[in-house]
KELO-333082 format. One line per field, with one value per residue (C-alpha): residue in one letter; residue number from 0; z, y, x. Coordinates in Angstrom, 1 decimal, always signed. Example, Ala and Ser with C-alpha at 12.3 -4.5 7.8 and 13.67 -1.06 7.14 Angstrom:
type <- (A|S)
seq <- (0|1)
up <- (+7.8|+7.1)
north <- (-4.5|-1.1)
east <- (+12.3|+13.7)
This chain:
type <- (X|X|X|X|X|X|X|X|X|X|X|X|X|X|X|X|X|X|X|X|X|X|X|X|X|X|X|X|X|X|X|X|X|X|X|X|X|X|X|X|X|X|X|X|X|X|X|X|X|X|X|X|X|X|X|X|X|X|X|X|X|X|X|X|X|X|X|X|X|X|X|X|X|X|X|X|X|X|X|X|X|X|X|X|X|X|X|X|X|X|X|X|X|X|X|X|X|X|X|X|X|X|X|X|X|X|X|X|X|X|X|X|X|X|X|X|X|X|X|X|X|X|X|X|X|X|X|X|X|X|X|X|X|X|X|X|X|X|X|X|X|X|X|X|X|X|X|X|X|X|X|X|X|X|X|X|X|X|X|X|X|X|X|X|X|X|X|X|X|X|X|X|X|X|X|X|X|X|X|X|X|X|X|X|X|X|X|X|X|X|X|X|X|X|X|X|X|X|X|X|X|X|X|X|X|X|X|X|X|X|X|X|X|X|X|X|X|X|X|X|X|X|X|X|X|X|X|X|X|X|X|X|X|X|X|X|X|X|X|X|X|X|X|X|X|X|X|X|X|X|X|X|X|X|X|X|X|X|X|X|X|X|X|X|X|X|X|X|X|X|X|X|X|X|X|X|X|X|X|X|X|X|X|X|X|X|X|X|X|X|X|X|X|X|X|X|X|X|X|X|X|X|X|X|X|X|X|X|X|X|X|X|X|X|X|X|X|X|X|X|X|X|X|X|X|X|X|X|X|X|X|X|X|X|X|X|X|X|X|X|X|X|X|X|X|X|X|X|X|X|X|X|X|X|X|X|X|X|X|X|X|X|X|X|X|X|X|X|X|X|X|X|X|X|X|X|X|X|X|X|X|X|X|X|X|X|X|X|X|X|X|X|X|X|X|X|X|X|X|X|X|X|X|X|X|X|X|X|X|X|X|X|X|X|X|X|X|X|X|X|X|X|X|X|X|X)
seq <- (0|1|2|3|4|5|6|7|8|9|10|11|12|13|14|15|16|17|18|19|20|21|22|23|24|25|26|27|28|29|30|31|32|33|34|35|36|37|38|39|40|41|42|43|44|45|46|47|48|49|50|51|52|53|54|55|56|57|58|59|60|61|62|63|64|65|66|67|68|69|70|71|72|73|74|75|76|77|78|79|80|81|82|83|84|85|86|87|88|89|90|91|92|93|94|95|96|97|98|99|100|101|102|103|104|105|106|107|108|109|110|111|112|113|114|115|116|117|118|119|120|121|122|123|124|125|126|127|128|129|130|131|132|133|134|135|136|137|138|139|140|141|142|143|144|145|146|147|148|149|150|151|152|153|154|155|156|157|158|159|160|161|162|163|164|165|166|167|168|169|170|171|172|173|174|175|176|177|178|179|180|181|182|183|184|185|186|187|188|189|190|191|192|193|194|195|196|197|198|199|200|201|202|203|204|205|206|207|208|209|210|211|212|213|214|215|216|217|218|219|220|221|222|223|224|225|226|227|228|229|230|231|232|233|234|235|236|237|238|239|240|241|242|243|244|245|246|247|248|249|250|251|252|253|254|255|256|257|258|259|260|261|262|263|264|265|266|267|268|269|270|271|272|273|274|275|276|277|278|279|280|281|282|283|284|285|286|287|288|289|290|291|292|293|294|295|296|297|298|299|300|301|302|303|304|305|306|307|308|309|310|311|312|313|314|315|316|317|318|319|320|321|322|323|324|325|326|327|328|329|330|331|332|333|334|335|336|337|338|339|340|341|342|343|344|345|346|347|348|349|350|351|352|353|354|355|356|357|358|359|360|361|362|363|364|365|366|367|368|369|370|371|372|373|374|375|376|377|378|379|380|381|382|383|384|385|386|387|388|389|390|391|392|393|394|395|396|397|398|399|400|401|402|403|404|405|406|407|408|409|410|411|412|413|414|415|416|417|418|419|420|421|422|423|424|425)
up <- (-9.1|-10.6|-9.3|-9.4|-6.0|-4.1|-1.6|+0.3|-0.7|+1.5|+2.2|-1.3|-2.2|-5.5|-7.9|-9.8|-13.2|-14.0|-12.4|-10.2|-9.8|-6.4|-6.9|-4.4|-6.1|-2.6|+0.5|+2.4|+0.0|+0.7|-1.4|-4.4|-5.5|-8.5|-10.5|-14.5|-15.8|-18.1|-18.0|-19.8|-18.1|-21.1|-21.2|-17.4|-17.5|-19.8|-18.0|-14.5|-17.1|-18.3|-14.4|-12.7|-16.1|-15.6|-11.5|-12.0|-14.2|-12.1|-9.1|-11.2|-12.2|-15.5|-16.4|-14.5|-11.9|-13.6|-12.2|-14.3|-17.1|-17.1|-16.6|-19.5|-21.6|-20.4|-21.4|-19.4|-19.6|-17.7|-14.8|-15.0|-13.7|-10.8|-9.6|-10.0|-7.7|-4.9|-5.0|-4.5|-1.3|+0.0|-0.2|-3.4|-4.3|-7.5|-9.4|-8.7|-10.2|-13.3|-13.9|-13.1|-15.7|-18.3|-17.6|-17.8|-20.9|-23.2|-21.6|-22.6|-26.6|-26.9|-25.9|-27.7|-24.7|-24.9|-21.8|-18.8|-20.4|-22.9|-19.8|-19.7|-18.1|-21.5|-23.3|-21.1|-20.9|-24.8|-24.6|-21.7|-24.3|-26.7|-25.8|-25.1|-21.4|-18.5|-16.1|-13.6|-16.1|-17.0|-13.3|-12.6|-15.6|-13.5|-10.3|-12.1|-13.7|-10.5|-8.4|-10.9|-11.3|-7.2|-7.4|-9.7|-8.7|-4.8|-6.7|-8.0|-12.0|-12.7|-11.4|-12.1|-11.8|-14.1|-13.2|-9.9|-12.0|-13.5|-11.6|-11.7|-14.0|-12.7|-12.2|-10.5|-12.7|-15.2|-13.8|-16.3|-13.6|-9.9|-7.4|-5.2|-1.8|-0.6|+1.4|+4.9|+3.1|+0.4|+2.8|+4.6|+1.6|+0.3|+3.7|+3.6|+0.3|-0.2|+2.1|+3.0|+1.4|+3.8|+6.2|+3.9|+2.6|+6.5|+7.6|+4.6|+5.5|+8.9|+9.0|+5.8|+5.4|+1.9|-0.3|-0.6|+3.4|+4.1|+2.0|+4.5|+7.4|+9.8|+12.9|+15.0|+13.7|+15.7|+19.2|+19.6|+23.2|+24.5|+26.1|+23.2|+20.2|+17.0|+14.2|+13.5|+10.0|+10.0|+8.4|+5.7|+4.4|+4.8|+1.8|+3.5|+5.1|+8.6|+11.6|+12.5|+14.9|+13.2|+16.1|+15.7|+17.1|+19.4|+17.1|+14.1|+16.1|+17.1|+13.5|+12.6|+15.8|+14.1|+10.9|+12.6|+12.6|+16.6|+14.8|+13.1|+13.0|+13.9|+10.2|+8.7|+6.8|+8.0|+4.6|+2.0|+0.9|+1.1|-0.8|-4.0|-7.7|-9.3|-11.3|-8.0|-6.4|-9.3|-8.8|-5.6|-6.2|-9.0|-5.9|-3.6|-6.1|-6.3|-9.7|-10.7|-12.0|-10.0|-12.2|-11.1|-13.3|-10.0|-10.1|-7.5|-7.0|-3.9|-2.9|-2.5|+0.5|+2.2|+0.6|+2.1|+5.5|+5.1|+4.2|+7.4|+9.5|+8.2|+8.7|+11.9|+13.1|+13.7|+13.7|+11.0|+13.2|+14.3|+10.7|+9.1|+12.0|+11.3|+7.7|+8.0|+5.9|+6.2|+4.5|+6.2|+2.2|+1.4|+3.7|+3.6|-0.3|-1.9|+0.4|+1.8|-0.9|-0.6|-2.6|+0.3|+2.9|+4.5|+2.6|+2.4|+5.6|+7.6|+5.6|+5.9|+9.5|+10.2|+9.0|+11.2|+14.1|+13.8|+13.1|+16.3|+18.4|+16.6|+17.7|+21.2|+21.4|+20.6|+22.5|+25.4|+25.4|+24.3|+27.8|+29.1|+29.5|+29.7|+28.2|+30.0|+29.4|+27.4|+26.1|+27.6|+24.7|+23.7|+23.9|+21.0|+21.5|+20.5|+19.2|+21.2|+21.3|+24.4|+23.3|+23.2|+25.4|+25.8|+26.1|+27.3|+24.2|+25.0|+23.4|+20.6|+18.0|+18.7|+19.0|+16.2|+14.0|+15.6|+14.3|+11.1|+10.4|+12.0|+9.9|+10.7|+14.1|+13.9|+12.6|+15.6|+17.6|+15.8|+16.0|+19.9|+19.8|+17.3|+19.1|+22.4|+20.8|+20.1)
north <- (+53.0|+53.0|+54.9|+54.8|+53.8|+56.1|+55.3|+57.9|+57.3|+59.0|+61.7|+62.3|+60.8|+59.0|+57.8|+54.2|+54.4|+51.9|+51.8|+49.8|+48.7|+48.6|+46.9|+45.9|+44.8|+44.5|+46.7|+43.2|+42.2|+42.4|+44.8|+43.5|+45.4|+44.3|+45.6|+46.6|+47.1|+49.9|+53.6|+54.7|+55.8|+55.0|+51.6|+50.8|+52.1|+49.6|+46.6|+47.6|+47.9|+44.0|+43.1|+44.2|+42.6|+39.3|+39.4|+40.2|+37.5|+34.9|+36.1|+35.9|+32.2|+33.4|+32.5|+30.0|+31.2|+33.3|+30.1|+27.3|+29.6|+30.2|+25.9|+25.0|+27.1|+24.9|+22.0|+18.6|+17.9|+20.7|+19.7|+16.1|+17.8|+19.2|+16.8|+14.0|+16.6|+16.1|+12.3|+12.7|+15.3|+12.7|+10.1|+8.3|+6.4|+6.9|+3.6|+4.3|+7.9|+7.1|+4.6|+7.1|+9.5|+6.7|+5.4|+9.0|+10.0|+7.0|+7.6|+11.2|+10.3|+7.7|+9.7|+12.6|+15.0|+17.9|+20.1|+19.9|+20.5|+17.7|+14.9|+13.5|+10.3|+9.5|+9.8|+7.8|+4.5|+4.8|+4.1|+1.1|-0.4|-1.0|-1.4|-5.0|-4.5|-6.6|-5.7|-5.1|-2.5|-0.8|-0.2|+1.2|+3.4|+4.9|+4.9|+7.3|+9.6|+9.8|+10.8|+13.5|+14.6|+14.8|+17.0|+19.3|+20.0|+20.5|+22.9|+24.7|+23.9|+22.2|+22.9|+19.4|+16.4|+14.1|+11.0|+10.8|+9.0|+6.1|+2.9|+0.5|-3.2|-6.4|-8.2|-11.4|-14.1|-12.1|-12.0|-12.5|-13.6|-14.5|-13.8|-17.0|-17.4|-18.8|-22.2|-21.8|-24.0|-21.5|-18.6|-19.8|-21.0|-17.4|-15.7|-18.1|-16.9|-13.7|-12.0|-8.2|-8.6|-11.3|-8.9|-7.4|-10.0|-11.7|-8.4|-8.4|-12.4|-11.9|-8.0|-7.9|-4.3|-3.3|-2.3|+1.5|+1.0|-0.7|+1.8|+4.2|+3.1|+5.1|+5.0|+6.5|+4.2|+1.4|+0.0|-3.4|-2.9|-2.8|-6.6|-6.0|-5.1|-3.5|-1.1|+2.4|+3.0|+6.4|+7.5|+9.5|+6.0|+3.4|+2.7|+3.7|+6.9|+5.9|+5.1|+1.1|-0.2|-3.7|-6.0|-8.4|-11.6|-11.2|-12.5|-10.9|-7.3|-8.5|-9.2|-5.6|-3.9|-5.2|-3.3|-0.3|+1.7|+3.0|+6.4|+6.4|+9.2|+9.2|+10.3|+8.0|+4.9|+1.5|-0.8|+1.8|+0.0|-2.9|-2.9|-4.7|-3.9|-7.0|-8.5|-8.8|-10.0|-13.0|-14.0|-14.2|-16.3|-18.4|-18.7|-20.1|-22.6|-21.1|-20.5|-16.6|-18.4|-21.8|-24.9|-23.5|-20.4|-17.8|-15.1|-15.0|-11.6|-8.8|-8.5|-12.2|-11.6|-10.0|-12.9|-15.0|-13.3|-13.8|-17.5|-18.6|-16.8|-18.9|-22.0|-21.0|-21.4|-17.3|-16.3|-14.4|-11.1|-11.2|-11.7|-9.1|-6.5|-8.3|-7.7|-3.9|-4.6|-3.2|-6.2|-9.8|-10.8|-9.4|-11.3|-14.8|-14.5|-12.9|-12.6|-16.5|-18.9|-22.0|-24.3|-24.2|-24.9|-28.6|-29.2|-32.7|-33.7|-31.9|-34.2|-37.3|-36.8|-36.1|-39.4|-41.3|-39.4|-40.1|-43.9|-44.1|-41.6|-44.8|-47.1|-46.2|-45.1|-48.1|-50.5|-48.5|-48.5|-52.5|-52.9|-50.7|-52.0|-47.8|-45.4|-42.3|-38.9|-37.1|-38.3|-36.4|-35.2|-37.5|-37.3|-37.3|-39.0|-36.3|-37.9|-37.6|-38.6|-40.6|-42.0|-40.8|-37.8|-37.4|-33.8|-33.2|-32.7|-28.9|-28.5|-31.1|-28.8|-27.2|-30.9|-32.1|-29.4|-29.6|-33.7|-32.3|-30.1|-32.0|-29.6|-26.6|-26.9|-23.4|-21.2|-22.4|-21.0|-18.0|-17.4|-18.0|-15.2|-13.0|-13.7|-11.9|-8.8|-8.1)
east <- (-9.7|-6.1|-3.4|+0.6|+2.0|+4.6|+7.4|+9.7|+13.4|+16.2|+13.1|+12.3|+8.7|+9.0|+6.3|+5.7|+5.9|+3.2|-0.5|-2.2|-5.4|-7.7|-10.6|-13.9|-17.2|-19.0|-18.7|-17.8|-15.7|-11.9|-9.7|-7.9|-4.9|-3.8|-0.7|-1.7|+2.3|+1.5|+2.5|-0.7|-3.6|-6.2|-4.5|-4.7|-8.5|-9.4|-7.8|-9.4|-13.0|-11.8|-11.2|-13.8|-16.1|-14.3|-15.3|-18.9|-19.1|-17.1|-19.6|-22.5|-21.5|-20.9|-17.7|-14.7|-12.5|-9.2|-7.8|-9.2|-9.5|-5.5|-4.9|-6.8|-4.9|-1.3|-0.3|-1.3|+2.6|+2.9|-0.1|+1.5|+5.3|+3.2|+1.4|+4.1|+6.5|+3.2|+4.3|+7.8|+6.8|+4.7|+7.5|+6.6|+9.6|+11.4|+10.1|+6.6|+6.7|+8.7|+5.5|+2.8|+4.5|+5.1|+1.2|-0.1|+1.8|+0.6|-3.0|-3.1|-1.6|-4.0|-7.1|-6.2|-6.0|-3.7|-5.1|-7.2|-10.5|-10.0|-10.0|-13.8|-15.1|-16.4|-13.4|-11.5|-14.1|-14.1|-10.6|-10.8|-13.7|-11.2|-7.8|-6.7|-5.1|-5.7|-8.7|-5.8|-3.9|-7.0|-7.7|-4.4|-4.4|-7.9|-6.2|-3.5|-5.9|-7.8|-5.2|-3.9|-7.5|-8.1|-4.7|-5.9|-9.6|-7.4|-5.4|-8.0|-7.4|-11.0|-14.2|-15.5|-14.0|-15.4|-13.4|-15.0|-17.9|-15.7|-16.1|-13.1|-13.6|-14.2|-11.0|-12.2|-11.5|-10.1|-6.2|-3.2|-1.1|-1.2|+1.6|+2.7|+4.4|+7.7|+7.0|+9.1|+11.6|+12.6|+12.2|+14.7|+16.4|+16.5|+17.3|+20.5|+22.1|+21.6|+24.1|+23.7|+20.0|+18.9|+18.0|+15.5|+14.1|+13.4|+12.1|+9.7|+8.5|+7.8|+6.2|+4.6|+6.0|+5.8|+9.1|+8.8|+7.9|+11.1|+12.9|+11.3|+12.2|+14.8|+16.4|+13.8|+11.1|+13.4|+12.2|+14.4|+15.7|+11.8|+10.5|+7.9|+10.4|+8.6|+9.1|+6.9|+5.7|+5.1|+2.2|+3.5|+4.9|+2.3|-0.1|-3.4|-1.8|-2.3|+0.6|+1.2|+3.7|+5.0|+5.7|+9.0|+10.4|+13.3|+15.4|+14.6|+15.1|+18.2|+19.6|+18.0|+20.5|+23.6|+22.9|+22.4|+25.9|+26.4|+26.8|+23.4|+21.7|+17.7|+16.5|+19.3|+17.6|+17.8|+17.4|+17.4|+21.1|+20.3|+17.4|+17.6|+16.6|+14.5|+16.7|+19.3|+16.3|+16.0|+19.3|+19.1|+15.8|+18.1|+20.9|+18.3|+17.0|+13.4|+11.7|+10.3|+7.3|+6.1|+4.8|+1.3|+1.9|+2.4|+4.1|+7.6|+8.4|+9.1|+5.7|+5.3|+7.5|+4.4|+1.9|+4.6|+4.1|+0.2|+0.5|+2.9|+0.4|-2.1|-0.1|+0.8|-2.8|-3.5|-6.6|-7.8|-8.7|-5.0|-3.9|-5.8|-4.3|-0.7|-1.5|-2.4|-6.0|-9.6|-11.2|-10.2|-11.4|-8.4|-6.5|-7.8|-8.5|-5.4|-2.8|-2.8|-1.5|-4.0|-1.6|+0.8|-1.5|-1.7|-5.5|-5.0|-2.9|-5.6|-8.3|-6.7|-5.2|-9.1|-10.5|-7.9|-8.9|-12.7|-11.7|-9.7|-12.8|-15.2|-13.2|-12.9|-16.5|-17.5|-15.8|-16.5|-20.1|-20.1|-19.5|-22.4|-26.2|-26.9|-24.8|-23.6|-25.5|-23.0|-19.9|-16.4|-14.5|-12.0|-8.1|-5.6|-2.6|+0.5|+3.3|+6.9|+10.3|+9.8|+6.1|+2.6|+1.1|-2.8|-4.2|-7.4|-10.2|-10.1|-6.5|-7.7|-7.9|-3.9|-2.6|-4.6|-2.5|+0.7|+0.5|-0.8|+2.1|+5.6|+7.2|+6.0|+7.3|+9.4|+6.7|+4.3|+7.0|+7.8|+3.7|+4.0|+6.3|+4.8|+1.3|+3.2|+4.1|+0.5)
């Protein structure tokens, strides 16, 4: 039915002056009223006729929602400044947007789209067959359309997603560049000269937080008073979306209290200020003595801060269930593989310090049993000698394998004891 709604003003009853409609196509539906801006009956009659066509037809499976149907007609521009104001609510920072919109807008010239129903899977690995980017690039170019795709169909703007279908390239083997890790030298190295940014770039080595999580990071997220000191990443700013307490050294949580202001408000931010752009970040890297790119061709830049944090763990003897929780990953692959730099492991000392052990086990092996008609049943497990200021210490063969890489890696000395104290916090 159409009819023109009335009010009582100051006890006078009052009539609209354009119809509206009421509509219900089942008894169990709910009622639809739905305003028709026109002052002419004949006129409002045939838009409830074009309505109630339009929801027959919708119900019948006829035609798309009056939802879809009015997003195809807009621009994707349009549905791109939507769904890049979701990231920014979800705490997206600034950098990362800009490249979304920058990634999305070349993806959607060079495949010809202009609205929603132009995006097919098709269409898009037509384009990934022939343009000349990396495997990486290609995939994040997917991961870009996916997630504007996933806001849409949430939003009700498609019926189908069609990207759902695309798998992601290959990349092994195929990388244009490979991101190093800062040996324990030039960590420290860069800590040391890089003033109101050291504390950043330490808190990034020895949690593995991620940049846009630092950036995140407020006053209430702080624990450094407790026995087991630690930092909360929130949920809403962690990569996989889930909560994680970061456990910290003593000292590191101590350096963190003298930032804080004894005024600071809980939502204020703790490194947001001191967080660098890249190319302070080079210089600082320049200050430090430390190439952007080693001799190896890898690749020095803020996120090698968190390989840096996966290789120290490694060279601090942690095992690789402890490192992969430390490291906040569901694969240990992804650990052992990508986020451990081999070339600053101790390969060859381990190797070489190996071979004189079993010469020195031979040798004493076999002057011992020289001097006995029957050998013993099983042999004990043999000591290794330590070295020490005052001499040599034996440990029983139990603790072989921890005094075996304590003599492997003299230089490592602090990070065994940094892991002593990380391994506490756990």
């Amino acid at each position: 039915m159409i009819y023109k709604r009335k009010r009582r003003i100051n006890g006078v009853v009052k009539e609209a002056k354009t119809y509206t409609a009421r509509i219900r196509l089942h008894k169990d539906d709910p009622m639809h009223e739905v305003p028709l801006n026109t002052s002419d009956k004949q006129i409002a009659q045939q838009r409830l006729a074009e309505m109630v066509r339009e929801m027959e037809m919708e119900k019948a499976g006829m035609l798309p929602p009056k939802s879809i149907r009015e997003a195809s007609k807009k621009p994707l521009k349009e549905h791109l400044n939507y769904h890049l104001d979701l990231q920014e609510s979800r705490n997206v920072c600034a950098g990362h947007i800009f490249q979304i919109r920058s990634q999305m807008l070349r993806l959607f010239e060079a495949c010809g789209w202009k609205t929603l129903k132009d995006i097919t899977a098709s269409g898009f690995e037509s384009w990934r067959a022939k343009t000349h980017l990396s495997a990486k690039t290609k995939n994040n170019y997917l991961h870009c359309l996916s997630c504007f795709m996933k806001d849409m169909e949430q939003d009700g703007r498609i019926m189908v997603n069609e990207v759902r279908r695309i798998r992601p390239v290959k990349t092994a083997g195929k990388e244009t560049f490979e991101r190093g890790a800062l040996s324990p030298m030039q960590f420290d190295k860069l800590v040391s000269v890089s003033g109101e940014r050291a504390i950043v770039y330490l808190t990034a080595g020895l949690t593995g937080l991620r940049k846009n999580e630092l950036r995140l990071v407020e006053v209430r997220d702080l624990n450094l008073d407790a026995i087991e000191p630690y930092i909360r990443a929130r949920a809403s700013t962690t990569k996989n979306s889930k909560e994680a307490f970061i456990p910290l050294t003593r000292k590191l949580a101590g350096r963190i209290k003298e930032i804080v202001p004894a005024n600071a408000r809980p939502q204020d931010r703790v490194f947001e200020s001191r967080i660098s752009d890249m190319p302070t970040y080079y210089k600082d890297l320049e200050a430090a003595g430390i190439p952007s790119i080693t001799r190896e061709g890898k690749r020095i830049d803020f996120h090698s801060l968190r390989k840096t944090f996966g290789t120290l763990l490694a060279l601090a003897g942690v095992p690789p269930q402890i490192a992969q929780r430390l490291m906040r990953h569901s694969d240990p692959k992804l650990t052992c593989n990508i986020y451990t730099d081999a070339g600053l492991l101790p390969i060859n000392e381990t190797i070489h310090k190996l071979g004189s052990l079993m010469e020195e086990w031979t040798h004493k092996w076999t002057q011992m049993d020289t001097q006995k008609l029957v050998p013993d049943g099983h042999s004990l497990s043999a000591s290794v000698h330590a070295g020490s200021a005052d001499g040599s210490k034996q440990v029983p063969g139990s603790e072989a394998v921890e005094a075996a890489f304590v003599l492997m890696s003299p230089s490592l000395s602090n990070v065994v004891g940094w892991c002593a104290v990380q391994g506490s916090n756990l």
